[in-house]
SELOTOR-700123 format. One record per atom (N, C-alpha, C): residue in three letters; atom name; x, y, z. Coordinates in steps of 0.05 Angstrom, whole numbers. Each point is the difference from the previous one (the first is absolute). Example, Ala and Ser with C-alpha at 12.3 -4.5 7.8 and 13.67 -1.06 7.14 Angstrom:
BEGIN
<site><aa>ALA</aa><at>N</at><c1>264</c1><c2>-114</c2><c3>156</c3></site>
<site><aa>ALA</aa><at>CA</at><c1>-18</c1><c2>24</c2><c3>0</c3></site>
<site><aa>ALA</aa><at>C</at><c1>18</c1><c2>24</c2><c3>0</c3></site>
<site><aa>SER</aa><at>N</at><c1>-7</c1><c2>21</c2><c3>-14</c3></site>
<site><aa>SER</aa><at>CA</at><c1>16</c1><c2>24</c2><c3>1</c3></site>
<site><aa>SER</aa><at>C</at><c1>-15</c1><c2>22</c2><c3>14</c3></site>
//
This chain:
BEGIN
<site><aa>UNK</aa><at>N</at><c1>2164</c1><c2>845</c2><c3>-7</c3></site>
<site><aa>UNK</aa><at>CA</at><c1>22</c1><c2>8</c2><c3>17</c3></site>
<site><aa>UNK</aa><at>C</at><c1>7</c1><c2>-23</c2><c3>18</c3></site>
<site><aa>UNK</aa><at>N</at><c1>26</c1><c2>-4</c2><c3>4</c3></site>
<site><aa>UNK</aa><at>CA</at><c1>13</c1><c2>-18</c2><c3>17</c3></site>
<site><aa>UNK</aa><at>C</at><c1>-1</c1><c2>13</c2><c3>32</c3></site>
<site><aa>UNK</aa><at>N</at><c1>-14</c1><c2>-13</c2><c3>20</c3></site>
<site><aa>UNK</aa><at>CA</at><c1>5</c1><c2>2</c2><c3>26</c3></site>
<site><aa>UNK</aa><at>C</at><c1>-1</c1><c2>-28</c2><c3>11</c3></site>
<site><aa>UNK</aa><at>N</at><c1>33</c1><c2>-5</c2><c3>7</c3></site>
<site><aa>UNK</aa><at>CA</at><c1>2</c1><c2>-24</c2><c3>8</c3></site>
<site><aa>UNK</aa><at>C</at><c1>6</c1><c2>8</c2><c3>41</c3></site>
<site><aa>UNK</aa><at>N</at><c1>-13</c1><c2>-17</c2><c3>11</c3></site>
<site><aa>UNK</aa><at>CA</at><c1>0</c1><c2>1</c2><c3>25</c3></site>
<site><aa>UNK</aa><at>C</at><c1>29</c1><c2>-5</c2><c3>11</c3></site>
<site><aa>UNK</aa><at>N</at><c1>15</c1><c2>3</c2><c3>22</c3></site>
<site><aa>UNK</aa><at>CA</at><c1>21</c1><c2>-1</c2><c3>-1</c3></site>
<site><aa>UNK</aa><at>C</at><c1>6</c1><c2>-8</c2><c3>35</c3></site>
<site><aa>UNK</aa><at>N</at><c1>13</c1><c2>-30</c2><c3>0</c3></site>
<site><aa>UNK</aa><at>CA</at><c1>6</c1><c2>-8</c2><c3>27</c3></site>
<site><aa>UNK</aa><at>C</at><c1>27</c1><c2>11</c2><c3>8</c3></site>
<site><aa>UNK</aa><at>N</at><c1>5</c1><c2>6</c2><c3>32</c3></site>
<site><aa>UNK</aa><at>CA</at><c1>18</c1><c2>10</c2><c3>-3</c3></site>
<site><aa>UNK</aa><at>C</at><c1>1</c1><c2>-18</c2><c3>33</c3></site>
<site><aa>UNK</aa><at>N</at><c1>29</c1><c2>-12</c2><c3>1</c3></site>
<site><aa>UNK</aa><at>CA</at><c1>3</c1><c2>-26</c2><c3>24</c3></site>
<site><aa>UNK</aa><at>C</at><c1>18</c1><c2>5</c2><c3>12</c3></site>
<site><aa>UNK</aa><at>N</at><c1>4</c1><c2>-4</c2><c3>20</c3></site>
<site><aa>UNK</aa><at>CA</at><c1>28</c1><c2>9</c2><c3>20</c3></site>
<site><aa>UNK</aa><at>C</at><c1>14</c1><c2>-20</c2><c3>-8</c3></site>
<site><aa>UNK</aa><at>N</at><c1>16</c1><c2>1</c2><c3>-5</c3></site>
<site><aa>UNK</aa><at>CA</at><c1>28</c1><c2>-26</c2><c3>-2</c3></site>
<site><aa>UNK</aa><at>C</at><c1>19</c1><c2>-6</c2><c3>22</c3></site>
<site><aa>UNK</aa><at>N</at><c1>10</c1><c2>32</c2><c3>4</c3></site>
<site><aa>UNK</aa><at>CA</at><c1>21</c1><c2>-5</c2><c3>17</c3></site>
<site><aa>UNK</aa><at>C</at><c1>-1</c1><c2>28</c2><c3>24</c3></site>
<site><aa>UNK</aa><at>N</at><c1>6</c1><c2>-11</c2><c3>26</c3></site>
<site><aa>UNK</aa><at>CA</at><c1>2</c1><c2>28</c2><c3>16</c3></site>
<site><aa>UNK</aa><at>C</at><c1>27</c1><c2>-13</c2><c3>14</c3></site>
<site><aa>UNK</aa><at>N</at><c1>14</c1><c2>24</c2><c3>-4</c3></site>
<site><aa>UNK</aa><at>CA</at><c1>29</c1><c2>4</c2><c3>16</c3></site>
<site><aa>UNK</aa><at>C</at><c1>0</c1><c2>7</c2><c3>29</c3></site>
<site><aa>UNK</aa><at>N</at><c1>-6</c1><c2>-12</c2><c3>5</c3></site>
<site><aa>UNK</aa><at>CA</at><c1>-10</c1><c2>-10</c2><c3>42</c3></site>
<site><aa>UNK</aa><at>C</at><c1>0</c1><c2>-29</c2><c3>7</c3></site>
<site><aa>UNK</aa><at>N</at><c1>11</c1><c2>5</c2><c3>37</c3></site>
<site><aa>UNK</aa><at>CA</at><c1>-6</c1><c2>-32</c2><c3>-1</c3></site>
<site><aa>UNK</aa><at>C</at><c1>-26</c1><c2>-8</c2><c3>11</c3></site>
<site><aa>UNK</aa><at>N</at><c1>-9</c1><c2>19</c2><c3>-1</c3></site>
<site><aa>UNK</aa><at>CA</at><c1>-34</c1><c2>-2</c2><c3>3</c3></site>
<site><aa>UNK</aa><at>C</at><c1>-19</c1><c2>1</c2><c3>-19</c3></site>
<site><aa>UNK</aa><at>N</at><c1>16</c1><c2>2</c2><c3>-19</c3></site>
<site><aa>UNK</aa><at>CA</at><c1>-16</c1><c2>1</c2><c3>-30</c3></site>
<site><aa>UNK</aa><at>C</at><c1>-23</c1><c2>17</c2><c3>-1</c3></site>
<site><aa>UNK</aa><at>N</at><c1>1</c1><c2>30</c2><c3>21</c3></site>
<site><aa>UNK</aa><at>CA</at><c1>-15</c1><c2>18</c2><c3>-1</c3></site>
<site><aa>UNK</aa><at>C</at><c1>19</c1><c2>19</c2><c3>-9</c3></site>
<site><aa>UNK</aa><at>N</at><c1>-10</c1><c2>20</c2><c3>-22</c3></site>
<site><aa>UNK</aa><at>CA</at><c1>13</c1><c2>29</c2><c3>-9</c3></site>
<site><aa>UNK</aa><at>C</at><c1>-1</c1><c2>14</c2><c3>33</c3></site>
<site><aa>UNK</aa><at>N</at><c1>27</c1><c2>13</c2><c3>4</c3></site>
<site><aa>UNK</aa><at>CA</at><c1>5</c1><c2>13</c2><c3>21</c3></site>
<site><aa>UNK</aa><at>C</at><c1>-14</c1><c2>28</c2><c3>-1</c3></site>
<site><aa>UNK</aa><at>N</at><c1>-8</c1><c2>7</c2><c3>-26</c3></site>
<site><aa>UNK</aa><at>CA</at><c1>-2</c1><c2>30</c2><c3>-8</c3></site>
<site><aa>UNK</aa><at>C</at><c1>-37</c1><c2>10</c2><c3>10</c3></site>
<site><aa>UNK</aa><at>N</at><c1>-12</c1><c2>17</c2><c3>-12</c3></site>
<site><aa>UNK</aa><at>CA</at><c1>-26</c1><c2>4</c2><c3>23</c3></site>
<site><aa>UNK</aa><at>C</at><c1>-24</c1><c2>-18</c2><c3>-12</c3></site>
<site><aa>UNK</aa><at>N</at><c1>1</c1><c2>-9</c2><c3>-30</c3></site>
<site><aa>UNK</aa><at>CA</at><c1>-21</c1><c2>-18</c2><c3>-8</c3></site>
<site><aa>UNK</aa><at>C</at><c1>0</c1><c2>-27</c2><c3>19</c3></site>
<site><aa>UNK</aa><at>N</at><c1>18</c1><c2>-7</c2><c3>13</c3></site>
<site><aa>UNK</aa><at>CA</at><c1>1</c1><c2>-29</c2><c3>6</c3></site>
<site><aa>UNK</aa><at>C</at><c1>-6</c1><c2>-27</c2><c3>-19</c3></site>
<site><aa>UNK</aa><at>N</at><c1>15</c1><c2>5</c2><c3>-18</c3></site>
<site><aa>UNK</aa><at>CA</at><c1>-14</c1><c2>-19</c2><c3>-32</c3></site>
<site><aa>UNK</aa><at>C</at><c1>19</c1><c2>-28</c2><c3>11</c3></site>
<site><aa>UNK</aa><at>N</at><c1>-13</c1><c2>-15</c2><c3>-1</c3></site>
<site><aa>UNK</aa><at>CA</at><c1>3</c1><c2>-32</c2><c3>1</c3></site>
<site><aa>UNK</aa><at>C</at><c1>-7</c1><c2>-18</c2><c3>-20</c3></site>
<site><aa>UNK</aa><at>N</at><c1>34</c1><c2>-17</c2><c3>4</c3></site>
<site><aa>UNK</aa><at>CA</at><c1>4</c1><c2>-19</c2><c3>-23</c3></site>
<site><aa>UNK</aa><at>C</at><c1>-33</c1><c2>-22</c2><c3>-8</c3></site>
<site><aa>UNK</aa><at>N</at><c1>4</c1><c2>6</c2><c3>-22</c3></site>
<site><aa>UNK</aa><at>CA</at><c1>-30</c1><c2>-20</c2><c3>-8</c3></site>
<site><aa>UNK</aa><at>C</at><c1>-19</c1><c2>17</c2><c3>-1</c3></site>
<site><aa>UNK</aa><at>N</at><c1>-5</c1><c2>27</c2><c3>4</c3></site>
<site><aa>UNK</aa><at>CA</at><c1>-21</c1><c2>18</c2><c3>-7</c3></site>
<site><aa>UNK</aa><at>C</at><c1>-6</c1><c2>1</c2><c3>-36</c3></site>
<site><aa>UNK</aa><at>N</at><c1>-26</c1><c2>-2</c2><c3>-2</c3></site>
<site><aa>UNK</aa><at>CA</at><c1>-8</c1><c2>7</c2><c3>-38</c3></site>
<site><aa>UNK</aa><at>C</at><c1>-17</c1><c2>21</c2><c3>9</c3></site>
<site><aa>UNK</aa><at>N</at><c1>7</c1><c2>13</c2><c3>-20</c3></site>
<site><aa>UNK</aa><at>CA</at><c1>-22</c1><c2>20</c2><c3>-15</c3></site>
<site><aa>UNK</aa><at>C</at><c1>-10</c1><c2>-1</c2><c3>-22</c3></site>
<site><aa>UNK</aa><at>N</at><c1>-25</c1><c2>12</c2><c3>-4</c3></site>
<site><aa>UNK</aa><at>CA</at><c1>-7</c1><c2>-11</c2><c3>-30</c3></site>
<site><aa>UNK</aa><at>C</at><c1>-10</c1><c2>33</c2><c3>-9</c3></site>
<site><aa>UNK</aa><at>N</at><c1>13</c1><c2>13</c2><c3>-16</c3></site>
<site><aa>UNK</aa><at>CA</at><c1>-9</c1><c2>28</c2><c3>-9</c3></site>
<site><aa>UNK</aa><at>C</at><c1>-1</c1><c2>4</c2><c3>-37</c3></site>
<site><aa>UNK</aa><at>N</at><c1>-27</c1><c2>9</c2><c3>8</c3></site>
<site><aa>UNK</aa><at>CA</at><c1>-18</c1><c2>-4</c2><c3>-40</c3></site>
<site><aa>UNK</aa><at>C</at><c1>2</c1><c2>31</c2><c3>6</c3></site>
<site><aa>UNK</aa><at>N</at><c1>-31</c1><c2>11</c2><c3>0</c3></site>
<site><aa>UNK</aa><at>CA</at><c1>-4</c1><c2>28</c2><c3>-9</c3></site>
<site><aa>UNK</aa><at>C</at><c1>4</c1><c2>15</c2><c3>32</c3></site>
<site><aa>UNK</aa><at>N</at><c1>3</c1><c2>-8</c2><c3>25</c3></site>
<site><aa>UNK</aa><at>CA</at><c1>5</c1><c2>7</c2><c3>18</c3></site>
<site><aa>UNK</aa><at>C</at><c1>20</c1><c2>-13</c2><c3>23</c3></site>
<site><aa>UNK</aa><at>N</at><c1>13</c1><c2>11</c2><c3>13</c3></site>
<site><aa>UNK</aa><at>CA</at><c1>21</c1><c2>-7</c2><c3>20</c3></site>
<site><aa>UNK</aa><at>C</at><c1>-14</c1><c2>-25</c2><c3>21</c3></site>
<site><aa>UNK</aa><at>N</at><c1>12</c1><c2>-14</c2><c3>11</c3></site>
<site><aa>UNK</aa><at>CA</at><c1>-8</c1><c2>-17</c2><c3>23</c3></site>
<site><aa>UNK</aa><at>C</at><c1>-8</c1><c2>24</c2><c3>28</c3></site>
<site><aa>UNK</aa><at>N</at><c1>-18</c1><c2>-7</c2><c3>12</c3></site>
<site><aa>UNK</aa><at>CA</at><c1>-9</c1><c2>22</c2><c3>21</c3></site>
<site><aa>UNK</aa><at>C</at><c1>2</c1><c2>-20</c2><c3>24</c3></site>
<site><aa>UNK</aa><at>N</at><c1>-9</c1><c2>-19</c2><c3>8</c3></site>
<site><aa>UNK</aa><at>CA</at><c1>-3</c1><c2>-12</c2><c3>29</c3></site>
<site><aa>UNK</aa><at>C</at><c1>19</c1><c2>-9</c2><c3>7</c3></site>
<site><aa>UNK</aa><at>N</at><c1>21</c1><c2>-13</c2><c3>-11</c3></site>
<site><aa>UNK</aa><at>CA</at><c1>35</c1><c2>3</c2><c3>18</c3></site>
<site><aa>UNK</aa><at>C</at><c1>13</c1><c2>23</c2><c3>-7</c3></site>
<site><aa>UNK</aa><at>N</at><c1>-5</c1><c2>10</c2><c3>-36</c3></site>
<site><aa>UNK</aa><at>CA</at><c1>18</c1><c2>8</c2><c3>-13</c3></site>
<site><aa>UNK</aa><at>C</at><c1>25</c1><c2>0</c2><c3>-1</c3></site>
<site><aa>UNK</aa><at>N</at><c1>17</c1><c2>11</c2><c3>-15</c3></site>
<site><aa>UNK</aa><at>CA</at><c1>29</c1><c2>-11</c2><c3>-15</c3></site>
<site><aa>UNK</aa><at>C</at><c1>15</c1><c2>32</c2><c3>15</c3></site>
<site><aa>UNK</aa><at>N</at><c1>11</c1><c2>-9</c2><c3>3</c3></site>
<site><aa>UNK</aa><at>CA</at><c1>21</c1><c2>21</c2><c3>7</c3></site>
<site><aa>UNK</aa><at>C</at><c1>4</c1><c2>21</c2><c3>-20</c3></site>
<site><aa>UNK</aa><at>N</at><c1>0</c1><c2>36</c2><c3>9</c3></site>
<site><aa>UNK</aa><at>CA</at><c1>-3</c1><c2>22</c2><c3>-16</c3></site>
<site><aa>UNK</aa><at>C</at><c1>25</c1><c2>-7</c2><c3>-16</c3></site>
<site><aa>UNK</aa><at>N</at><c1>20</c1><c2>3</c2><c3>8</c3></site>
<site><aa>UNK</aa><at>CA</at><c1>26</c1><c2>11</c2><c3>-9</c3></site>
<site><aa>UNK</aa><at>C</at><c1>7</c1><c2>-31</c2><c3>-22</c3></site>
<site><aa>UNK</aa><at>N</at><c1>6</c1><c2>-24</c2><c3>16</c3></site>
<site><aa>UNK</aa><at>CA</at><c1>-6</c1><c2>-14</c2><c3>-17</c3></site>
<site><aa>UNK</aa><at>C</at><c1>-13</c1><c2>-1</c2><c3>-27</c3></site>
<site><aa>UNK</aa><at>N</at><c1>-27</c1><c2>5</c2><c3>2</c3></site>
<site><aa>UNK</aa><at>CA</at><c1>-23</c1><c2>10</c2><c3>-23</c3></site>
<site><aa>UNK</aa><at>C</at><c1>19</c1><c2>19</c2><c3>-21</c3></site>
<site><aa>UNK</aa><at>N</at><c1>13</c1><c2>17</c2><c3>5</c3></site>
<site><aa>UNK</aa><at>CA</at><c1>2</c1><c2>16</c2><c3>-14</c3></site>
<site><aa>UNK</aa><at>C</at><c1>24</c1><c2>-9</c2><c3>-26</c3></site>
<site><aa>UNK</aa><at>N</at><c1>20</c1><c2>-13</c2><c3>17</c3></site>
<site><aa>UNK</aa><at>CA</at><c1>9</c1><c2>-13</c2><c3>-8</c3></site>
<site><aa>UNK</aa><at>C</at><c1>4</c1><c2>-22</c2><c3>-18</c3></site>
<site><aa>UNK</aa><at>N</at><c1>-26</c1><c2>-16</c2><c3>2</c3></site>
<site><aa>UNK</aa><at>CA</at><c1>-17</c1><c2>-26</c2><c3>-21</c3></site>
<site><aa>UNK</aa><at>C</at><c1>-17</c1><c2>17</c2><c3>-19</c3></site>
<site><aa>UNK</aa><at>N</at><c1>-8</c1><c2>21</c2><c3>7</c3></site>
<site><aa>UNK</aa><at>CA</at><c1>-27</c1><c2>14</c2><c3>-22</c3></site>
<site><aa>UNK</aa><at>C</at><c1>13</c1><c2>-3</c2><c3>-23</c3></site>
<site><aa>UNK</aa><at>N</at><c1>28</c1><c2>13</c2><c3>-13</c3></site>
<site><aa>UNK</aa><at>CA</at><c1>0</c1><c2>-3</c2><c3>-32</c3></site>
<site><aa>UNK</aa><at>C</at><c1>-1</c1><c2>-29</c2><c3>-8</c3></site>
<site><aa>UNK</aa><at>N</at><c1>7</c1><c2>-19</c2><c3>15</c3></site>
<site><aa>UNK</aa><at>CA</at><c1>3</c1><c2>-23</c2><c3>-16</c3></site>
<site><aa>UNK</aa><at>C</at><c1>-28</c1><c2>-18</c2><c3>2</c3></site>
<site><aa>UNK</aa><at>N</at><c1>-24</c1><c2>7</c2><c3>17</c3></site>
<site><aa>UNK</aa><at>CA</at><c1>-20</c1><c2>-10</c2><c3>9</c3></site>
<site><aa>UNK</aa><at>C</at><c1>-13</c1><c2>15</c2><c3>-18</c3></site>
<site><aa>UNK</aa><at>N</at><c1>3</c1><c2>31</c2><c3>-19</c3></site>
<site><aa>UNK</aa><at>CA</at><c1>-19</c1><c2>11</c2><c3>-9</c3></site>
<site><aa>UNK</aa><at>C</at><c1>3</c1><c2>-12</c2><c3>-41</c3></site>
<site><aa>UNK</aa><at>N</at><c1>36</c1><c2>0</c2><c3>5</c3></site>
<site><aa>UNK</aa><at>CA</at><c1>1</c1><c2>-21</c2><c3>-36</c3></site>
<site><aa>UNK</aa><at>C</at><c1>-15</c1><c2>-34</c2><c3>5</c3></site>
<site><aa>UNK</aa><at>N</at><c1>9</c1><c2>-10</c2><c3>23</c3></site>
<site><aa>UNK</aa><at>CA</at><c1>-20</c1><c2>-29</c2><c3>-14</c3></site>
<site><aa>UNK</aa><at>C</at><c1>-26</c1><c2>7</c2><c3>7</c3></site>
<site><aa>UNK</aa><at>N</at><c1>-15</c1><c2>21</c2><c3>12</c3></site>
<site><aa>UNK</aa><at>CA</at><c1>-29</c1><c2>2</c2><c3>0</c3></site>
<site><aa>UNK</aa><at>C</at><c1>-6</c1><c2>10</c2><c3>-29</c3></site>
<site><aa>UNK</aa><at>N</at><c1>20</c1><c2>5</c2><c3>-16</c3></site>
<site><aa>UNK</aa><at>CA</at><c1>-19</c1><c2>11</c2><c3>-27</c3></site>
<site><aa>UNK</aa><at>C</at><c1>17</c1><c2>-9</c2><c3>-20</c3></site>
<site><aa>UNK</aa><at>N</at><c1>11</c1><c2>-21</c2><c3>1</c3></site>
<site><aa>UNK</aa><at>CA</at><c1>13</c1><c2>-17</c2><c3>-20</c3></site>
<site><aa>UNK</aa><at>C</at><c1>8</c1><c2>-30</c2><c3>-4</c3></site>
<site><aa>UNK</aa><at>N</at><c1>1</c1><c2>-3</c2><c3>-22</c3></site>
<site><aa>UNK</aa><at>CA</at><c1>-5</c1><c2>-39</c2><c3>1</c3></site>
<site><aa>UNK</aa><at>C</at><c1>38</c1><c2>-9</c2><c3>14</c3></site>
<site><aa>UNK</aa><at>N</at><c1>11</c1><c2>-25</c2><c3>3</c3></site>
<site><aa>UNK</aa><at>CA</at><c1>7</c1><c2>-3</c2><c3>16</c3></site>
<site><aa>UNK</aa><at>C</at><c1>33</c1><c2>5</c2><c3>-16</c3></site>
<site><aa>UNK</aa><at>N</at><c1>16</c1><c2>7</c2><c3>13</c3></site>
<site><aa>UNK</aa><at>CA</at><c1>28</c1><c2>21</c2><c3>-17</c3></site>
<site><aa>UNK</aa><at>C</at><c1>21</c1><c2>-31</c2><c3>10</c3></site>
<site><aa>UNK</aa><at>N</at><c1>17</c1><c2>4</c2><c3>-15</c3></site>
<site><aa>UNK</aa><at>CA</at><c1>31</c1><c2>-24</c2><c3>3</c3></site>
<site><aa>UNK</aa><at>C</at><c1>-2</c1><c2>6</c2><c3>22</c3></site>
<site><aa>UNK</aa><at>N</at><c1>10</c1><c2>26</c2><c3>16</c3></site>
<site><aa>UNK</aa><at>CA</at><c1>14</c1><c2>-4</c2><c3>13</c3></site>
<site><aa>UNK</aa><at>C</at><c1>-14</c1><c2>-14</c2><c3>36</c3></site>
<site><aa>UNK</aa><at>N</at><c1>-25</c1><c2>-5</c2><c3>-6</c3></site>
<site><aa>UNK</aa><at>CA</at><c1>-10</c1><c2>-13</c2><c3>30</c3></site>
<site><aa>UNK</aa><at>C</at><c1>9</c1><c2>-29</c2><c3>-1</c3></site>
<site><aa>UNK</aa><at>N</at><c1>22</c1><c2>4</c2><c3>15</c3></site>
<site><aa>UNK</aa><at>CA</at><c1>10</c1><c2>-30</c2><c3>-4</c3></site>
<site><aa>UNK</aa><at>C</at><c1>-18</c1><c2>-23</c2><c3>23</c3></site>
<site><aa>UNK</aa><at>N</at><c1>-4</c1><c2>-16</c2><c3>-13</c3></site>
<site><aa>UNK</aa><at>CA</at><c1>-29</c1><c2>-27</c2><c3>12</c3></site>
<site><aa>UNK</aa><at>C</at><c1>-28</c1><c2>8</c2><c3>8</c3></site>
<site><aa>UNK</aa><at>N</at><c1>-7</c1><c2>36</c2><c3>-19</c3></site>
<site><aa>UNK</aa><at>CA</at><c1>-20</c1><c2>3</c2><c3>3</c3></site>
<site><aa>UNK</aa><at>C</at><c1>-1</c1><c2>22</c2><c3>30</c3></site>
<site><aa>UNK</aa><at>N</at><c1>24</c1><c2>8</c2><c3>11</c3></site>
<site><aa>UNK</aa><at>CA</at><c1>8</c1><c2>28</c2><c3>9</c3></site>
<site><aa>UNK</aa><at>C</at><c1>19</c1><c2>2</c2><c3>9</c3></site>
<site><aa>UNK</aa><at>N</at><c1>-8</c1><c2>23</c2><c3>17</c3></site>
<site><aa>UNK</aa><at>CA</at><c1>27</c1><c2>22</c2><c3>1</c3></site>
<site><aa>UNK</aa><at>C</at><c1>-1</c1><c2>8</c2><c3>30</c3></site>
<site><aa>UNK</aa><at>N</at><c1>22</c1><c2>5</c2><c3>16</c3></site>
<site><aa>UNK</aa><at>CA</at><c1>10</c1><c2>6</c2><c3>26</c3></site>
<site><aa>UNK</aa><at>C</at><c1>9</c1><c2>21</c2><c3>-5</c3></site>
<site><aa>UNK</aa><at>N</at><c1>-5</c1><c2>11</c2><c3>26</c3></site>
<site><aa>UNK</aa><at>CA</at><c1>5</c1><c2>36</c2><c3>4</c3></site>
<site><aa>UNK</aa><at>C</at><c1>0</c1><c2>4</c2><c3>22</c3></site>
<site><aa>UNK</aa><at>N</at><c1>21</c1><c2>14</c2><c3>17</c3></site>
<site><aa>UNK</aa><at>CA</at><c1>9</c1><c2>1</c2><c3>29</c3></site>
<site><aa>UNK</aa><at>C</at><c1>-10</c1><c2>30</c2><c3>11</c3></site>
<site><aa>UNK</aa><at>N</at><c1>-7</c1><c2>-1</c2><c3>19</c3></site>
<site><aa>UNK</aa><at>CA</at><c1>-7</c1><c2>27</c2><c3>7</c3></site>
<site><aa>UNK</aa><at>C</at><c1>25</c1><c2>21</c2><c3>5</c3></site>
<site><aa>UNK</aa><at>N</at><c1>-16</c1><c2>19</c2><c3>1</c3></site>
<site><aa>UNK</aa><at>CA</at><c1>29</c1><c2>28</c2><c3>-1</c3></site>
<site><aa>UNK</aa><at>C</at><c1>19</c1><c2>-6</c2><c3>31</c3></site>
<site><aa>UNK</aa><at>N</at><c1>-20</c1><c2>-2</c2><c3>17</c3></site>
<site><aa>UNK</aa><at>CA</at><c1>27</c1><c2>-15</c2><c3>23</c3></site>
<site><aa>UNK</aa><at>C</at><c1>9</c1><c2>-22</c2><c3>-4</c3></site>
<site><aa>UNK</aa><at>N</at><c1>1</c1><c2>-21</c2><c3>-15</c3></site>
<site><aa>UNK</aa><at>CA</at><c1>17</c1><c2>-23</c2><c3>-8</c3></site>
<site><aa>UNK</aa><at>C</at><c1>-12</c1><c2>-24</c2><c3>20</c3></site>
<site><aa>UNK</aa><at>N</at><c1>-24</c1><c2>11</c2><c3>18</c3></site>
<site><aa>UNK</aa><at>CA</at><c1>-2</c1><c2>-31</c2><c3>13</c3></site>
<site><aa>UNK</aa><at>C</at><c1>-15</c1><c2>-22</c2><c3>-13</c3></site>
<site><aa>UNK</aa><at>N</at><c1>-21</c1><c2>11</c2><c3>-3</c3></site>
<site><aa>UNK</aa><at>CA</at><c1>-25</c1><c2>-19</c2><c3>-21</c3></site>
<site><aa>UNK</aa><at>C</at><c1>5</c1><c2>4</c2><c3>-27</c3></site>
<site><aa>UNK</aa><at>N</at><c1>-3</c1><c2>-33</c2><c3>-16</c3></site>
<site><aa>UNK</aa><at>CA</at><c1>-6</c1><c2>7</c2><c3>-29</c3></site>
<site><aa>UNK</aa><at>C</at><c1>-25</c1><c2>-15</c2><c3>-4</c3></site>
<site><aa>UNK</aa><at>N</at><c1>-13</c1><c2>13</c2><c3>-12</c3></site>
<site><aa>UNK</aa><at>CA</at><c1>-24</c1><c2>-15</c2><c3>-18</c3></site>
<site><aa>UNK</aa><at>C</at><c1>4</c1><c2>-7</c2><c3>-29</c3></site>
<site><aa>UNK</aa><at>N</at><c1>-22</c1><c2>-16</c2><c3>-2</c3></site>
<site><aa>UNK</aa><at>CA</at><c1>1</c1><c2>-12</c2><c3>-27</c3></site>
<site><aa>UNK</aa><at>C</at><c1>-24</c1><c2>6</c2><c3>-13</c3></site>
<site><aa>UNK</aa><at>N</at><c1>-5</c1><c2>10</c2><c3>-14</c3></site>
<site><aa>UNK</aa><at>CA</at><c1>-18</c1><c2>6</c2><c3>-28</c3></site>
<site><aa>UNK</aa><at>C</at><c1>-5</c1><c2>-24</c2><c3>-16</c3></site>
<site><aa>UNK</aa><at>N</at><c1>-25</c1><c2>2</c2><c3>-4</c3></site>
<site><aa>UNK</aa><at>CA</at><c1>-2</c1><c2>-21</c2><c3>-18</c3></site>
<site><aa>UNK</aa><at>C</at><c1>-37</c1><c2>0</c2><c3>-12</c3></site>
<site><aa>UNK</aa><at>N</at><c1>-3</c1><c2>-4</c2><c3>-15</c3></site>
<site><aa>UNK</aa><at>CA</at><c1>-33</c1><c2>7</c2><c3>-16</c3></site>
<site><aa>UNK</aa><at>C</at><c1>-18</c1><c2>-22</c2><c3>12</c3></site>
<site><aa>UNK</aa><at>N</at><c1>-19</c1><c2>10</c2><c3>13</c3></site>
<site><aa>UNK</aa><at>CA</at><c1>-16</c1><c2>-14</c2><c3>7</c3></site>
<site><aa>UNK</aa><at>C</at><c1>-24</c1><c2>-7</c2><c3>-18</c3></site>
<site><aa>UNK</aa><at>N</at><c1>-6</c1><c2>-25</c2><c3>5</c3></site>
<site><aa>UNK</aa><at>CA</at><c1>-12</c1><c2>-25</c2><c3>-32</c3></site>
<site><aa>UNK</aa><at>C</at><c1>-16</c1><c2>1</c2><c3>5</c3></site>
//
């Protein structure tokens, strides 16, 4: 069975403080790294999360698809401020 670990990187926050306004306080340059369990000691933002889970749960159990272009994929959270980037951790 394929369980590929899966980084997930702040890219971009829509502030000029480069802090998410919303209640996680997620800041630009935060990684997560989530295999068989969630990040616990900063952790990733709920709603966010919920949002990344389908595409965090196909490259955890599949070899690597066209469409991750340079090896991944960006995904914005449901309020539009933060996007993260996905990408398989090596």
């Amino acid at each position: 069975m394929i369980l590929n670990q899966i980084k997930v990187e702040v890219v971009d926050v829509k502030s000029e403080s480069g802090i998410c306004p919303g209640m996680a306080k997620t800041k630009l340059g935060e990684v997560f790294h989530i295999g068989a369990r969630t990040p616990t000691d900063t952790g990733i933002c709920c709603q966010a999360f919920t949002s990344l889970a389908p595409m965090k749960l196909a490259m955890m159990y599949t070899e690597k698809m066209s469409w991750e272009k340079n090896g991944y994929f960006d995904i914005t959270c449901p309020h539009g401020h933060v996007t993260y980037r996905l990408s398989r951790d090596k």
